[in-house]
C-alpha positions as CSV (number, residue, x, y, z in Angstrom):
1,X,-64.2,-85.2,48.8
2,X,-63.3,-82.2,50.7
3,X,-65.4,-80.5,53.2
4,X,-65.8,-77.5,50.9
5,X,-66.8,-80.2,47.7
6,X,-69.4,-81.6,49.8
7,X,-70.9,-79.0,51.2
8,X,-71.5,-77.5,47.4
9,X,-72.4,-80.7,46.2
10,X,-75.3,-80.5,48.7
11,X,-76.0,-77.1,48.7
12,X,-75.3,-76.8,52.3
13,X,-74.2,-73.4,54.4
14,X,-70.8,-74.0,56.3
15,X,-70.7,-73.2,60.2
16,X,-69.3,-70.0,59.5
17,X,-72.2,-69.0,57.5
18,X,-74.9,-71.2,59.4
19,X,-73.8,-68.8,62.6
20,X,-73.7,-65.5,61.2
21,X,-77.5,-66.4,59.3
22,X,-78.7,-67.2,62.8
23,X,-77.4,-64.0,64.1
24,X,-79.3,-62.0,61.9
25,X,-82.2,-64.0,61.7
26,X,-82.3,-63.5,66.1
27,X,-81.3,-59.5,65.3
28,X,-85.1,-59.3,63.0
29,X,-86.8,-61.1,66.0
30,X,-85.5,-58.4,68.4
31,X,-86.3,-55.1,65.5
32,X,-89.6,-56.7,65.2
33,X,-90.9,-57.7,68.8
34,X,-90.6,-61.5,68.4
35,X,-88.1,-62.2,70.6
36,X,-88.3,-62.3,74.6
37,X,-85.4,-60.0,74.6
38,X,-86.1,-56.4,73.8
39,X,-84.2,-54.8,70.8
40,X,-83.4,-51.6,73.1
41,X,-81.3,-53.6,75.3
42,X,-78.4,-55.1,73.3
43,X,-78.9,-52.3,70.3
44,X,-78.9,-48.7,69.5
45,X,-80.3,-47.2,66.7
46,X,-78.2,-44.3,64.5
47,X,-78.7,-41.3,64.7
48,X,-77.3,-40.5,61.8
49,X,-79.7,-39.3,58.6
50,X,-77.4,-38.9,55.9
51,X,-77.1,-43.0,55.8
52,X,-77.4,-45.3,53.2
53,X,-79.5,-48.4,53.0
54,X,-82.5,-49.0,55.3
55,X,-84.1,-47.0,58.3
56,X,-83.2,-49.5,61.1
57,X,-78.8,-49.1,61.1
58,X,-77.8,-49.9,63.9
59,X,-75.0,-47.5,65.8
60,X,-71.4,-49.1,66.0
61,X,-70.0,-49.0,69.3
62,X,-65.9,-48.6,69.6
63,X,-64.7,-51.5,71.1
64,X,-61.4,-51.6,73.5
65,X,-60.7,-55.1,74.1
66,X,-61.1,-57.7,71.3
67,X,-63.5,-60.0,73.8
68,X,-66.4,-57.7,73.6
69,X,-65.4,-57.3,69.4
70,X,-66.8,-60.8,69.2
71,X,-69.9,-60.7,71.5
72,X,-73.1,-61.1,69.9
73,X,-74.2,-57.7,69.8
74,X,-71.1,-56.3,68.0
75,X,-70.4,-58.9,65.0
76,X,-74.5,-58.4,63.6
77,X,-73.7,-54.7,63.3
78,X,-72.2,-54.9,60.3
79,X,-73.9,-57.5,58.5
80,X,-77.1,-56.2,59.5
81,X,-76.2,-52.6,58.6
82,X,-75.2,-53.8,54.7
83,X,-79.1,-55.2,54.5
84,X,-81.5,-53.3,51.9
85,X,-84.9,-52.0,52.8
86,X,-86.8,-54.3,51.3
87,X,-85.3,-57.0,53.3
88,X,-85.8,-55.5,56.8
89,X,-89.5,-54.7,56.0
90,X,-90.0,-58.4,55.2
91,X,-93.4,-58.9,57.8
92,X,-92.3,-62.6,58.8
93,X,-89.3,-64.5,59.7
94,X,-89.7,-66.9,56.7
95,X,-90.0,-64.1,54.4
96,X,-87.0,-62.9,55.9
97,X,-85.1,-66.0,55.6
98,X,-86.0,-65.7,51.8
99,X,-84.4,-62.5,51.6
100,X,-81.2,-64.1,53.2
101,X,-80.9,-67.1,50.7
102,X,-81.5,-64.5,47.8
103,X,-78.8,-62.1,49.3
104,X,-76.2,-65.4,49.7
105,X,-76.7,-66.5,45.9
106,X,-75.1,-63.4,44.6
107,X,-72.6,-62.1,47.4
108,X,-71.3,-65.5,48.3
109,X,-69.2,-63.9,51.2
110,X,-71.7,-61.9,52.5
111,X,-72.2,-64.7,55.4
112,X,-68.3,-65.6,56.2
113,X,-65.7,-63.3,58.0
């Protein structure tokens, strides 16, 4: 069987999507004081107030070189940006990784570049 086949067969998340779920899943930690590293210091919340979606959009930095375009604080940006309300007010991390697995059913690419 391919790697694809298997990984359906046993309702597994690829690497892809494994990555970009723990990004997001470190990114709540940080918006909600349960990680050692502040949220303040790899983030910036928008200012913007005519935006769509949830209270807690993070501002998009422009990015010159295509190094820093892949660091960890620029590829959650988007992801975490497309999130509803309701999933960012979610009070613990297992509640949260709830919200994920209900988000992934519907939006299968949600989780892959």
């Amino acid at each position: 069987m391919s790697y694809e086949k298997r990984l359906e067969h046993l309702g597994l998340w690829t690497l892809e999507e494994r990555r970009n779920r723990a990004d997001l899943l470190e990114v709540f930690k940080m918006y909600k004081g349960l990680s050692t590293i502040p949220f303040d210091r790899l983030f910036a919340l928008s200012t913007a107030t005519n935006t769509r979606g949830h209270s807690a959009k993070i501002a998009k930095h422009h990015c010159h070189l295509d190094l820093r375009r892949y660091f960890f604080s620029e590829r959650t940006v988007d992801r975490w940006n497309n999130l509803s309300q309701q999933d960012i007010s979610c009070s613990t991390v297992n509640s949260f990784k709830n919200c994920l697995i209900r988000i992934r059913r519907p939006k299968m690419g949600f989780f892959t570049d």
